[in-house]
MIZASE-367635 format. One record per atom (N, C-alpha, C): z, y, x. Coordinates in pm, whole numbers, plus 32768, in hexadecimal, padded with zeros to 4 digits. Each point is the difference from the previous one (the first is absolute). Example, Ala and Ser with C-alpha at 12.3 -4.5 7.8 and 13.67 -1.06 7.14 Angstrom:
# MIZASE-367635
830C7DC78527800080777FA780008078805A7FB880697FDD8006807780528049806D7FB3
END
This chain:
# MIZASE-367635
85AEB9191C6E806C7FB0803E7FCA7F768025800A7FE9809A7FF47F557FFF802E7FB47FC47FE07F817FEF80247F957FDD80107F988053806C7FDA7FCF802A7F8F80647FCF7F7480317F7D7FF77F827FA47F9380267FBA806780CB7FBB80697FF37FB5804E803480798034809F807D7FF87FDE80798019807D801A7F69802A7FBB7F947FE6800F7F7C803D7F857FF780377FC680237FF97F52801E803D803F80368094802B80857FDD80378016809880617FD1804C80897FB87FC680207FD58046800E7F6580407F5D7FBD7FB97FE07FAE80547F8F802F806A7FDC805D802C7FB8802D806A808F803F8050805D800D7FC18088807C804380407FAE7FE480497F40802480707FD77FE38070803C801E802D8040805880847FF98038803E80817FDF806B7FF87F82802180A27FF080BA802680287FD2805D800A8086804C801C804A80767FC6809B80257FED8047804F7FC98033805C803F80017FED807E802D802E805A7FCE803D80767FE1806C7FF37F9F8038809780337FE4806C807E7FD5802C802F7FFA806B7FC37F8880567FF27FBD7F997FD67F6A80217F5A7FDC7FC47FB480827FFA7FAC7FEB80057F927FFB805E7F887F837FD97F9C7FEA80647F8580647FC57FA37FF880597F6C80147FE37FC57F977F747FBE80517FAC7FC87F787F8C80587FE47F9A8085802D8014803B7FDA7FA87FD280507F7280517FBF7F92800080717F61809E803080247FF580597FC980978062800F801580067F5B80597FA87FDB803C80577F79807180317FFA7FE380B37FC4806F8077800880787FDF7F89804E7F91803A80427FDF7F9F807A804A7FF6806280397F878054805E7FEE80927FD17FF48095802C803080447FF27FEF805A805B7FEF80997FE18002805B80567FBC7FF1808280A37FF37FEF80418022805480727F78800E806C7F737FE97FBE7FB8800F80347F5E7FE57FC97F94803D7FF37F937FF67FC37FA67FE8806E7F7B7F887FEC7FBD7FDA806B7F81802B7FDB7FEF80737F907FA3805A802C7FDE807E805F809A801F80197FF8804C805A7FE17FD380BF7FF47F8A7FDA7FE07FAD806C7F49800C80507FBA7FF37F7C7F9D7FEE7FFC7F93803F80A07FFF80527FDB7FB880328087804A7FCE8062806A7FF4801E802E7F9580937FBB7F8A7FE480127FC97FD07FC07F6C7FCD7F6F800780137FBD80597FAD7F627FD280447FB9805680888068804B8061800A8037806F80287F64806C805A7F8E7FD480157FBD80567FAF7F757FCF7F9B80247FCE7F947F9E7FDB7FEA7F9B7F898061803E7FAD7FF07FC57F5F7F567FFD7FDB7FE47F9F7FB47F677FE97FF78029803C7F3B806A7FF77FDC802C804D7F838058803A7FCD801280427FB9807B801E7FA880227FED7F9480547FBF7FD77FF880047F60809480527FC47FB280777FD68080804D7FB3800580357F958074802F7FD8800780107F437FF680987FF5803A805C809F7FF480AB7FF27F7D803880577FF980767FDA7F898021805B8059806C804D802A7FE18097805B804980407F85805C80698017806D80067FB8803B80A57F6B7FF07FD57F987FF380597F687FD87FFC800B7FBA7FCA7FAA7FC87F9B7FD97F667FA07F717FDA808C800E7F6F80147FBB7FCF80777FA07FA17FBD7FA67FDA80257F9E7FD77FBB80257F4D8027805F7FDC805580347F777FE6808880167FE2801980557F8880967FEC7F9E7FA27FD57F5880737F727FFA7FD37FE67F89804480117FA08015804C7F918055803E7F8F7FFE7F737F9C809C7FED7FDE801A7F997F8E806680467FC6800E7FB77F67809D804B7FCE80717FF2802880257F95804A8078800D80547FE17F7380668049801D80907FC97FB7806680297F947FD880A97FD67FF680137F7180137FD77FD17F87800480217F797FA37FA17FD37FA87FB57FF77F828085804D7F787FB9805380357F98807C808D8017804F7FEA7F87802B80307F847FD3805980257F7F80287F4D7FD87F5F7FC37FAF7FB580797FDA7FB37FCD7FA27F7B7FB480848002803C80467FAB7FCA8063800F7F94803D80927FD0800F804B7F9E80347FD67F6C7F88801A80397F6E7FFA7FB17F927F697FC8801B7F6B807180417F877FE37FD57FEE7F87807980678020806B7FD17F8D808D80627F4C7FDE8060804D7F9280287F697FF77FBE7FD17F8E7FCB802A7FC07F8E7FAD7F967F907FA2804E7FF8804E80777F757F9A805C802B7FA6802380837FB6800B802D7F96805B80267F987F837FC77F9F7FDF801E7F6C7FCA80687F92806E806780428014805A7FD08070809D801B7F7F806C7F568040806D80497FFB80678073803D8049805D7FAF7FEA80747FE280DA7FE5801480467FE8806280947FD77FEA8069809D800980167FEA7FB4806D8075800280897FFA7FD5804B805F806A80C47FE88037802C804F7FC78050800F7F88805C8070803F808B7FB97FCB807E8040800C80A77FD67FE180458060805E808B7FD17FD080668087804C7FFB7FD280807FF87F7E801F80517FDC80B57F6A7FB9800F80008022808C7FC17F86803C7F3C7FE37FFC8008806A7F9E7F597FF87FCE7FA7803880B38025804580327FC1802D808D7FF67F4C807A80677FEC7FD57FEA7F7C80727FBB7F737FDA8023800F7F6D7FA47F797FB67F83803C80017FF6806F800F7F3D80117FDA7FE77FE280BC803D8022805B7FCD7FE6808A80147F7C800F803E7FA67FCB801E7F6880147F6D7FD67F967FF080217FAB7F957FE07FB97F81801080117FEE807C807B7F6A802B803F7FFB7F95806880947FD380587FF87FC8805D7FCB7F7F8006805A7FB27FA27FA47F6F7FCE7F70802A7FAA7FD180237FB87F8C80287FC57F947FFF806780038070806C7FBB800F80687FF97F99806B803A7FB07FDC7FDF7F5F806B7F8B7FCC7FBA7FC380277F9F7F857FA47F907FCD80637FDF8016807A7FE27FB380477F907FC980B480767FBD80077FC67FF480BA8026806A80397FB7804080398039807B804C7F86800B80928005800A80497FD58022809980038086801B7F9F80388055802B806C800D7FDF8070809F7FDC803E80237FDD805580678009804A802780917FCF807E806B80118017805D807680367FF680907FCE8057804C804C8001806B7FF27F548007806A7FF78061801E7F857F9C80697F9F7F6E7FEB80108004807C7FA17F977FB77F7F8080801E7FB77FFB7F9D7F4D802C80457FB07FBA80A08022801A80517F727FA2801D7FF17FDA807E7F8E7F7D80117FAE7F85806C8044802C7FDB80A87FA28042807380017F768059803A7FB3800D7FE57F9C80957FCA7F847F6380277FDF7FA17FC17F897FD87F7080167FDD7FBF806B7FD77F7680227FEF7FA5800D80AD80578041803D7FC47FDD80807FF27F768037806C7FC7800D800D7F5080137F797FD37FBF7FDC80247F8B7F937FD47FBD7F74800E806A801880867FF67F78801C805F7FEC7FBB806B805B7FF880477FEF7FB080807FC47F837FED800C7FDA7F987FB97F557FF07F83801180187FD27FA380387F4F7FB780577FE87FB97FB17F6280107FEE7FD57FA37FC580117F78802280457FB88070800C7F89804380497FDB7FE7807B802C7F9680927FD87FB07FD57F6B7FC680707FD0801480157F6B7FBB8064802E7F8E80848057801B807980247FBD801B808F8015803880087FDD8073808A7FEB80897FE97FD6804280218070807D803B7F9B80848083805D7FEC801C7F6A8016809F7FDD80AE7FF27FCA803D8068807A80A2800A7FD67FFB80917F64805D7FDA7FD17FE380627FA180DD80467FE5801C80818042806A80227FDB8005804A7F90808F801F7FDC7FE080557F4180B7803D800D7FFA805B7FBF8082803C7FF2801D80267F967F8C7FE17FC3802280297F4E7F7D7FBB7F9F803080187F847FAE7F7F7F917F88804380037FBC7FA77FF77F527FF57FE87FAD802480938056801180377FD37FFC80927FA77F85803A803E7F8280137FB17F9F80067F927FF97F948010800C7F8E7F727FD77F517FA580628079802680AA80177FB7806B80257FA37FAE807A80407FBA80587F947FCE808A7FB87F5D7FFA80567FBA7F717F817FA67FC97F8A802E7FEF7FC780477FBD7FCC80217FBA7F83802E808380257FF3806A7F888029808180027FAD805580757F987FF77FFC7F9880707FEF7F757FB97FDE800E7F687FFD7F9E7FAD802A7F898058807F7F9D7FF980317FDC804D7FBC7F577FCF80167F89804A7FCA7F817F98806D7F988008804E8032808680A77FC58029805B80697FF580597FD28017808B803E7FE2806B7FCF8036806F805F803980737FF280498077805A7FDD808780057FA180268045802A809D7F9E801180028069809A806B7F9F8066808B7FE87FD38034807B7F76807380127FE67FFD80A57FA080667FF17FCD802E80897FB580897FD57FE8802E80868055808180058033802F80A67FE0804E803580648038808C7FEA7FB0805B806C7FA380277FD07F98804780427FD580787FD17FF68080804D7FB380827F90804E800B7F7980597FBF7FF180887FFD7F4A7FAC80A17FDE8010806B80407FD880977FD57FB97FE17FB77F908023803B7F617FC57FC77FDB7FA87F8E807E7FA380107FCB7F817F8F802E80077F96809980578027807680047FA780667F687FEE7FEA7FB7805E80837F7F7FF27F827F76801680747F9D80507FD07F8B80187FA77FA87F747FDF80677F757FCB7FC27F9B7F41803280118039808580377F64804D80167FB97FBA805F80837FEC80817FAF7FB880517F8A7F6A7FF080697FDE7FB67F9D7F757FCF7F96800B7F928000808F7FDE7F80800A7F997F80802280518053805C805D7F6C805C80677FC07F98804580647FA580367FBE7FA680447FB87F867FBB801D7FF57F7D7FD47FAD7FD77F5F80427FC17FF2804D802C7F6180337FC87FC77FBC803A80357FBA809D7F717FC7801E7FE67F677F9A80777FB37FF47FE27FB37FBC7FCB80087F66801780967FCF7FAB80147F867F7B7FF380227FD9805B80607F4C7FC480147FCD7F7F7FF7806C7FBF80647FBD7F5D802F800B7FBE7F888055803A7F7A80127FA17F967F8280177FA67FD9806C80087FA380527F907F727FD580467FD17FE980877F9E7FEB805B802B7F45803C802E7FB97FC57FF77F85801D7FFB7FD580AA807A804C80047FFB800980C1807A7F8E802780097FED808D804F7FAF801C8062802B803280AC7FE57FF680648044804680717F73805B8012803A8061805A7FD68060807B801F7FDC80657FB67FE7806180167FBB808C7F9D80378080807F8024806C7FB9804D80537FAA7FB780077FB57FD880307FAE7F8F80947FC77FDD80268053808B809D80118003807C80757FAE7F4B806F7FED804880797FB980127FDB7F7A804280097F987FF87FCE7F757FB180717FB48006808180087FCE804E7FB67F767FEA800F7FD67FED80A17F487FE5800B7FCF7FA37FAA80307FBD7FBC7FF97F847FAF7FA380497F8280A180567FD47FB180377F917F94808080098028801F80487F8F8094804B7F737FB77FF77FEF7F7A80337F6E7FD27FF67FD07F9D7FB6804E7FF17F957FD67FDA7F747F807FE37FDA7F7B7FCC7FE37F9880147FD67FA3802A803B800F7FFA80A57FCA8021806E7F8C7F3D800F7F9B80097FEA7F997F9A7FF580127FAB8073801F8028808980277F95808B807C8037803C804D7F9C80158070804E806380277F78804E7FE28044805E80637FB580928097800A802580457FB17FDF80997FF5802D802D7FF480818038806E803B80387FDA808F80BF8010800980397FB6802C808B80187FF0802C7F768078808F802A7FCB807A7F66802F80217FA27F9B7FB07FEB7FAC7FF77F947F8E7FD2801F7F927FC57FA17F9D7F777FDE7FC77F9480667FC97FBA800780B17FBA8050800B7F707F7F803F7FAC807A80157F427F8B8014801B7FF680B68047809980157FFA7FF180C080CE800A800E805B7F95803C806880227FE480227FF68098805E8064802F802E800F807A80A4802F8010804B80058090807D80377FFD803C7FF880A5804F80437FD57FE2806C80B280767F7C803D7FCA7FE4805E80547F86807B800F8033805E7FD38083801780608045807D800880927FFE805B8038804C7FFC80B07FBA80068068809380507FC5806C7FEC804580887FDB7FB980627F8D80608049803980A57FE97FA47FFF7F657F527FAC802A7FAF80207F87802D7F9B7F6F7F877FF97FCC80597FB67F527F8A7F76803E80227F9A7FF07F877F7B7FD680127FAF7FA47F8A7FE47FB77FE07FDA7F8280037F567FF980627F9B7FBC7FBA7F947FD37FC57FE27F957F8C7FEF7FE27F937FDB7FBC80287F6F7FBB800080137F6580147F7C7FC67FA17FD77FA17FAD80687FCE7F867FED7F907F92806780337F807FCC7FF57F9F805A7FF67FBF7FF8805980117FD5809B7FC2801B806380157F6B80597FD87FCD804380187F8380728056804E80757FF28056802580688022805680A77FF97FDF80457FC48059806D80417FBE80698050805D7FF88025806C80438069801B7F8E80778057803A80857FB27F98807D804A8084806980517FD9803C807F805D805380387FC880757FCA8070807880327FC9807D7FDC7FFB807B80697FF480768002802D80788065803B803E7F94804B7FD77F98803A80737F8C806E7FFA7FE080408054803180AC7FE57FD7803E80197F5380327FBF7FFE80497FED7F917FCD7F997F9780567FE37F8F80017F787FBA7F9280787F79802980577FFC7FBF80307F837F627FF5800F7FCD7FC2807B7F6E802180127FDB7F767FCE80357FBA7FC97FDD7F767FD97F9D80237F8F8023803B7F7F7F7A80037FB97F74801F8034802B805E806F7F728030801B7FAA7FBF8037802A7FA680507FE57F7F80767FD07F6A7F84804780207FAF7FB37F9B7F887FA080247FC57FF580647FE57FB4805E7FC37F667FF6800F80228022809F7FA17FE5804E7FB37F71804380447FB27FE27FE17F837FD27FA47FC77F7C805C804C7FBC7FC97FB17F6B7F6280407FF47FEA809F803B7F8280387FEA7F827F798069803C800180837FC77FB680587FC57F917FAF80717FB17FD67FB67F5B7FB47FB580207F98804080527F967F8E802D7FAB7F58802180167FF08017808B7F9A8053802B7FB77FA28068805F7F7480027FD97F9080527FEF803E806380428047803E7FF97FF380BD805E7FCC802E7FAA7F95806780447F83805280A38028800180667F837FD280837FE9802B8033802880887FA77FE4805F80158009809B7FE180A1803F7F9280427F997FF2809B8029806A80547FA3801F7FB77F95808980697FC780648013803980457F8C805380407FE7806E8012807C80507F897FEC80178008804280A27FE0807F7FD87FC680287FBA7FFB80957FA5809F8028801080557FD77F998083802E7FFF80418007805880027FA9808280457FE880967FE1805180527F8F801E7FD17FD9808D8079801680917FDE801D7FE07F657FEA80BE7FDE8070802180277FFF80928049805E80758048801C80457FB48061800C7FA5801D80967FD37FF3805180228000809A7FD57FDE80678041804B80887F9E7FC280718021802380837FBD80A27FCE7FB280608002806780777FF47FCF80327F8F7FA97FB37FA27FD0801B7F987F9C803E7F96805580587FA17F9A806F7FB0805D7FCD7FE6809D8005805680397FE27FE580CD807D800A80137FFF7F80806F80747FE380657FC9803280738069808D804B7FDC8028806780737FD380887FE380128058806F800D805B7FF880718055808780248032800980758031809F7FD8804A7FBC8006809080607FC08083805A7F9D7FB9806D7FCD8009802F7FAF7FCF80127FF97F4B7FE280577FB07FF1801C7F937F947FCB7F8780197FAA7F9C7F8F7FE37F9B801680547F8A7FA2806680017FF080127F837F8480037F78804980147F9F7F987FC77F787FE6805C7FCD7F608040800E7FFC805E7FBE7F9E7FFD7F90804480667F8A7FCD7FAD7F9C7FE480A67F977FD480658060801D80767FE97F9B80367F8E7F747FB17FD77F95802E7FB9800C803E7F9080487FC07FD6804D801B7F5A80B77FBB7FB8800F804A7FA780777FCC800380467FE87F5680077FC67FBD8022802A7F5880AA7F957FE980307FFF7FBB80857FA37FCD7FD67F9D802E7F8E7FAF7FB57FF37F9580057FF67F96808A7F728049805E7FFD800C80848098800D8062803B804C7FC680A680318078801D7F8E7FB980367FE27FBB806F7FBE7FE37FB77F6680687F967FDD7FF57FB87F5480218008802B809D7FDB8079804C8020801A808080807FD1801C807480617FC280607FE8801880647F6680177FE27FE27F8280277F7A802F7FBC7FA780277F7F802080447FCA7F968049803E8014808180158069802C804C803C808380877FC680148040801E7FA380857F927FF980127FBC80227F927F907FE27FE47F6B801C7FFE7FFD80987F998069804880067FA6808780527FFC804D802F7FA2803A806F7FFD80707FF880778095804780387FE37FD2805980AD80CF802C7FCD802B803C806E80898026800A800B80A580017FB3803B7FFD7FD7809E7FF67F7480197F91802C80257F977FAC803F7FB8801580A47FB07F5F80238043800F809C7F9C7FA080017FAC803F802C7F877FD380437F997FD3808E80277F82801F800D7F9080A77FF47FE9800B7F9B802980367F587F9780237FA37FE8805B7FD97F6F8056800A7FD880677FC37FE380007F608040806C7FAC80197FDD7F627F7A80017FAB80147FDF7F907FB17FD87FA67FB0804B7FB67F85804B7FCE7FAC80457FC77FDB7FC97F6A7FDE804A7FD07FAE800B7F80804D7FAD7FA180808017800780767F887F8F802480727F867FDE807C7FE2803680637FB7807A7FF87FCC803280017F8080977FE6800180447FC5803D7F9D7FA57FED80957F69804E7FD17FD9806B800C807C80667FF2800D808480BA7FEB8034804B80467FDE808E7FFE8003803E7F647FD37FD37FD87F9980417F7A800D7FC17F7E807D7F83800D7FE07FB07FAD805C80408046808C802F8030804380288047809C805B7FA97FFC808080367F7D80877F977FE27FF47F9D801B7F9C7FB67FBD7FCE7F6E7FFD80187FB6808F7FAB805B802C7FEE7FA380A580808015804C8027807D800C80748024805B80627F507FB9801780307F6D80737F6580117FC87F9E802D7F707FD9800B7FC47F92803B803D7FC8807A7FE4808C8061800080258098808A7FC180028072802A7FA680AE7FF4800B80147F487FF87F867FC67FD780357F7B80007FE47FD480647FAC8009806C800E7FCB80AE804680528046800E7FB0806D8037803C80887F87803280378005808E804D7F84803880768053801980627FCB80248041803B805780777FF280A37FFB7F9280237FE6801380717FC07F72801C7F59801280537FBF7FBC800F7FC97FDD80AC7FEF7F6B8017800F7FD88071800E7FCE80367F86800380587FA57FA780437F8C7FDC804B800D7F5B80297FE67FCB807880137FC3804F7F7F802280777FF37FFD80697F7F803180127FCA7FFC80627F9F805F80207FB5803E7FE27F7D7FA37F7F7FE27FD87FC47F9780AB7F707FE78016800A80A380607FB880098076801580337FDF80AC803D807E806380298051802D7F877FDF7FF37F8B804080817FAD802D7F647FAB7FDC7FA8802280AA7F9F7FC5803F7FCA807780857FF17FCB8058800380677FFD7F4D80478019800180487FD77F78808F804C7FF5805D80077FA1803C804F800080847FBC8012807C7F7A80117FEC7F997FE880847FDD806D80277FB27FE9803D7F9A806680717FB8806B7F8E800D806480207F6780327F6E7FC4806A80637F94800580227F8F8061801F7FA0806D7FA47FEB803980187FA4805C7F9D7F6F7FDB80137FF37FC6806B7F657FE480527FE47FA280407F837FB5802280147FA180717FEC803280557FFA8072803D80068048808C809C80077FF6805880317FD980857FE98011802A7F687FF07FA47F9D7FDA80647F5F7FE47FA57FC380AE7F9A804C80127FD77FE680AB804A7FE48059801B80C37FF180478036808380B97F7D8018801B7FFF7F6780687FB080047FE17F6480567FB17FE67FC07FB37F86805D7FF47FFC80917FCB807080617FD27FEC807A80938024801D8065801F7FC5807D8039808480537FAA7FDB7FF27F8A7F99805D7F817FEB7FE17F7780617F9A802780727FD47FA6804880197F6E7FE47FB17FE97FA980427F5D7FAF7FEB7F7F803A80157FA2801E7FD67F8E806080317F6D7F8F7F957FB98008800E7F987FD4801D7FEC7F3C7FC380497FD0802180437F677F6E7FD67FAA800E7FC17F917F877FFE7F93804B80807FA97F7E804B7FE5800F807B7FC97F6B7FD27F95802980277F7D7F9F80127F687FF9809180277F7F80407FEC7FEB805F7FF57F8680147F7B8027802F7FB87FE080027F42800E806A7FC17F8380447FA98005809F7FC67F75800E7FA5802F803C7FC67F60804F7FAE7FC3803A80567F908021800B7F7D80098027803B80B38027804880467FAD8001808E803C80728027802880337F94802880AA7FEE80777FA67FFC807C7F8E7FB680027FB6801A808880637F85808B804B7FC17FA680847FB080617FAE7FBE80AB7F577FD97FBC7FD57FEC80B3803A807380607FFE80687FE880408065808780557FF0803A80497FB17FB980A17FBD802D7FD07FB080917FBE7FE77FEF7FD27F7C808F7F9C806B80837FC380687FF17F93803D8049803880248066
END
């Protein structure tokens, strides 16, 4: 059996690997990695037919090929491989995770970072225990930093991806009502997430810390450096001076600037926008490039974007969706002045029991504004009783859409990730 000192041999002659034949190049390593509904040994001969320079797999499926490399199980070899490439880098090492918001503070945080530093970063959304070991790989030897989003749906999840991304900062944005299944209640949540700050406490690391939350207080207890960012007595202190359409920040501690614009709708993005601040000064890059770092970044992949559509603004905010998140949408939506507003929401995932109260929850939310109309999509919010719209699908909360020919309307459009609610707009 190789060893993983001897599988870093190859894949520094073979950096660039892949999981996926579909999306595979020439040169790449192919690891036949396994899941509930599919095994990527049976892959294998496609893979080094479309120019895999390897294989690394745990079965011997069909012909055994003289570039398949047998380990006891793939993804281990790749977190463990991931663990042997982040041992080479004497670089800080920053890592995100929390219920809300952790996807846009880590892109606000690459954004200013990368005005000074080489940065590499978490592509996209993939910050489970296949995209954070890859994220790893991707790092160049030309790194100044890293930082690595890290998601979790259940305990020891985060301790499980310390332990390969050995982290030396720390972020977590919030613990709120997220994955409850998984965690078992807003108490789990703050334990799972607090693994990362068990590392940084046990490894003398530094944490970024919102100083507005009271529980983060005690969550990072005995943590050797921590940076305070908040709306009072905090090291970087800020607070939102304008909200439409985007949010802008006045700056009162921490930085010489004092007002930053944004492209990000809503008031709840204020931690992240500090956040991303407090990492910036910490890391001493210029006052004047943090600036302009945050002023320029575009949201994207569904996260608070303000779109328009003919006379129509809408906010779509479709990436993900938990209590905590709906409820700060919601009434940030409230807030803005427009004379036509719709409510779109696709329902809530991974809440297990108290999926039924949390639905409750919001619907009375929804009952304390005025809309114009309000739309619900699934069944998650069909089978209690409502006064609104309920869909089974967002192909049915669509079709409702294109034949309501709407003119002049801010529409929230907001859902878990497998409501799929972008279709609503296509």
């Amino acid at each position: 059996m190789i060893s993983i000192g001897e599988l870093y041999k190859i894949y520094l002659d073979y950096p660039s690997i892949q999981t996926d034949t579909r999306q595979l190049k020439p040169g790449d390593i192919f690891f036949a990695l396994k899941g509930n509904n599919f095994n990527g040994n049976t892959f294998v001969k496609q893979a080094l037919e479309k120019g895999a320079a390897w294989a690394i797999v745990d079965e011997e499926i069909g012909s055994v090929s003289e570039k398949s490399i047998k380990v006891d199980d793939v993804l281990t070899a790749l977190q463990q491989l991931a663990k042997y490439h982040r041992l080479q880098f004497k670089i800080p090492f920053l890592a995100i995770t929390g219920s809300n918001g952790k996807t846009t503070t880590k892109e606000l945080i690459h954004a200013v970072l990368s005005t000074t530093y080489r940065t590499y970063t978490t592509q996209g959304n993939l910050n489970n225990h296949i995209g954070i070991p890859l994220t790893i790989l991707k790092i160049k030897s030309d790194a100044d930093i890293a930082v690595i989003e890290m998601g979790a749906n259940h305990l020891k999840e985060i301790e499980g991806y310390c332990r390969y991304v050995l982290p030396t900062h720390g972020i977590i944005t919030n613990a709120g009502k997220a994955h409850l299944e998984g965690f078992g209640g807003v108490e789990g949540v703050k334990k799972g997430k607090g693994e990362l700050y068990d590392f940084l406490r046990a490894n003398k690391g530094t944490a970024f810390v919102m100083w507005d939350y009271d529980y983060l207080h005690s969550m990072s207890k005995g943590i050797s450096e921590i940076v305070r960012y908040g709306t009072h007595d905090a090291d970087i202190i800020g607070m939102v001076c304008q909200s439409e359409p985007f949010i802008g920040v006045t700056m009162t501690k921490g930085i010489s600037l004092k007002n930053i614009s944004t492209q990000l709708v809503g008031d709840y993005n204020l931690p992240n926008i500090l956040c991303a601040i407090a990492v910036g000064k910490y890391f001493k890059v210029e006052d004047a490039k943090i600036k302009l770092a945050i002023e320029n970044y575009l949201p994207s992949n569904s996260r608070s974007q303000l779109l328009e559509k003919g006379s129509n603004k809408i906010i779509l905010d479709a990436y993900n969706a938990n209590p905590s998140s709906m409820k700060a949408a919601i009434d940030n939506f409230a807030k803005l002045k427009a004379d036509k507003k719709i409510l779109m929401l696709g329902a809530m995932a991974e809440l297990g029991e108290e999926s039924t109260e949390e639905h409750q929850s919001l619907i009375d939310l929804i009952k304390k504004y005025n809309w114009e109309k309000v739309v619900l999509v699934g069944e998650n919010f069909s089978k209690i009783d409502n006064p609104y719209l309920n869909f089974r699908s967002s192909t049915e909360a669509k079709n409702w859409f294109i034949n309501e020919k709407l003119e002049n309307t801010y529409i929230l459009v907001k859902g878990s990730r497998s409501m799929q609610m972008e279709k609503v707009l296509e």
